[in-house]
N, C-alpha and C positions, 0 to 999 in steps of 0.2 A: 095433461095430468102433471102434476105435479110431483116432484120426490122431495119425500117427507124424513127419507132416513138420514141420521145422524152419520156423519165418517167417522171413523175408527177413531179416538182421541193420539191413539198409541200402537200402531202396528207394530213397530218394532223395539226390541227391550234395549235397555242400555247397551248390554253386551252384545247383542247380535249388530247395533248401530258401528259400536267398536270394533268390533271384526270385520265389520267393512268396510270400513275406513280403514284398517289396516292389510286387509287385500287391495285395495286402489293403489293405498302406496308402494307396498311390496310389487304388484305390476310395473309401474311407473317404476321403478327401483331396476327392478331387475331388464328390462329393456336397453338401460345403458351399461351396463357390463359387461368385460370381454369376461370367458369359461375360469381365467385360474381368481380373477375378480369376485367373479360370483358365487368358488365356491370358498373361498375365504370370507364372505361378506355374509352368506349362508350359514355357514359354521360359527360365524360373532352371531347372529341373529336369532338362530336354534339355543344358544348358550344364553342368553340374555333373556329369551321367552322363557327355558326349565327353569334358569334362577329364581325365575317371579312367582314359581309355582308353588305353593303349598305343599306337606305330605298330604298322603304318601305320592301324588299325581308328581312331585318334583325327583323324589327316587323311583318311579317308573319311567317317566321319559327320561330320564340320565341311562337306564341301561336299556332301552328300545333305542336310545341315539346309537350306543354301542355294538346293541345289533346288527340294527341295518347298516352301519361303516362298516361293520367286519364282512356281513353274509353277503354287499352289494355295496361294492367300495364305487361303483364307477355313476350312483345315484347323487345327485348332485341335493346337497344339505340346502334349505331353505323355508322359510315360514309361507301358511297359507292360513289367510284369515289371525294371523296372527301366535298362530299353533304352529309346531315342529312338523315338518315335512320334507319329502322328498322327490327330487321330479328327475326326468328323462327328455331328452328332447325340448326341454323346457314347458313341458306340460308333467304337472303332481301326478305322481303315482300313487303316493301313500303317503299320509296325515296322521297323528295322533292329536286325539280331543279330548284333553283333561279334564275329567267332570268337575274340578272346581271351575271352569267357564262358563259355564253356562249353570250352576247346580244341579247338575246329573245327579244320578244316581252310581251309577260308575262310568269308567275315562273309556274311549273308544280308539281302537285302531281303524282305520277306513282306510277301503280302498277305490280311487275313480276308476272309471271305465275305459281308461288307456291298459289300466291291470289286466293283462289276459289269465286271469285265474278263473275262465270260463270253464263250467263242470259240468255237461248238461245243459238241459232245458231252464236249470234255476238252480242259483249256489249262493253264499254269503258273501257279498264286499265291503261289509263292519263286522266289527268281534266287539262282543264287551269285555272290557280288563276287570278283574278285580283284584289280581294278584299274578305276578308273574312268578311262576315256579319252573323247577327244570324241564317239564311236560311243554307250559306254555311257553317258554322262551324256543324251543325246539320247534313249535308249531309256526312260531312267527318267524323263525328264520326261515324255516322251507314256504311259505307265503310270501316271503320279501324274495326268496330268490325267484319263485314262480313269477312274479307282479314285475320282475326286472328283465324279464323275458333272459 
């Protein structure tokens, strides 16, 4: 028998090709750096991704960068996929995803599955941003402390 069906012309979109190419590197990056290297190399590199951002997603990650350095100083600053992040042990904790990357709808806080913000049987590890206000900044910080164990 033969197969008749066409492959995908396009599995993946510009931006998701870009963001993985830009985790290859950031792997590859981060592998030869000694701790005080990488988190200065971390911090140019978070600072260089918010700059490219649009509003309002460029005045949200400047004060979630803010947060997470004050609420969990010892998480070490770094890009994942090209987005602001932040790891432990050198596995990501926690990411934010600008919806102008991908054209979301609104920007995402995530968190991976090294985050023990286990609640139960089944709890949330993204939030959607649309706004940070006193409520939600208050939320994210007890989140980024819980995620830092």
């Amino acid at each position: 028998m033969v197969d008749t069906k066409k492959p995908a012309a396009n599995v993946w979109s510009d931006a998701e090709k870009s963001a993985m190419k830009a985790g290859a590197r950031e792997k590859k990056a981060s592998s030869k750096r000694d701790p005080a290297a990488e988190r200065e190399d971390g911090e140019r590199d978070i600072r260089a991704a918010i700059a490219k951002m649009p509003e309002p997603d460029h005045g949200m990650a400047e004060r979630l960068h803010e947060l997470v350095t004050e609420t969990a100083p010892e998480l070490m600053p770094r890009t994942y996929y090209g987005m602001p992040a932040y790891s432990k042990a050198g596995k990501t904790i926690l990411f934010f995803k600008p919806k102008s990357k991908f054209k979301d709808r609104y920007s995402t806080l995530g968190f991976e599955t090294i985050a023990p913000l286990d609640d139960g049987p089944m709890f949330p590890c993204a939030y959607a941003l649309m706004e940070l206000t006193p409520d939600v900044e208050k939320r994210i910080a007890e989140l980024v402390k819980k995620a830092a164990g």
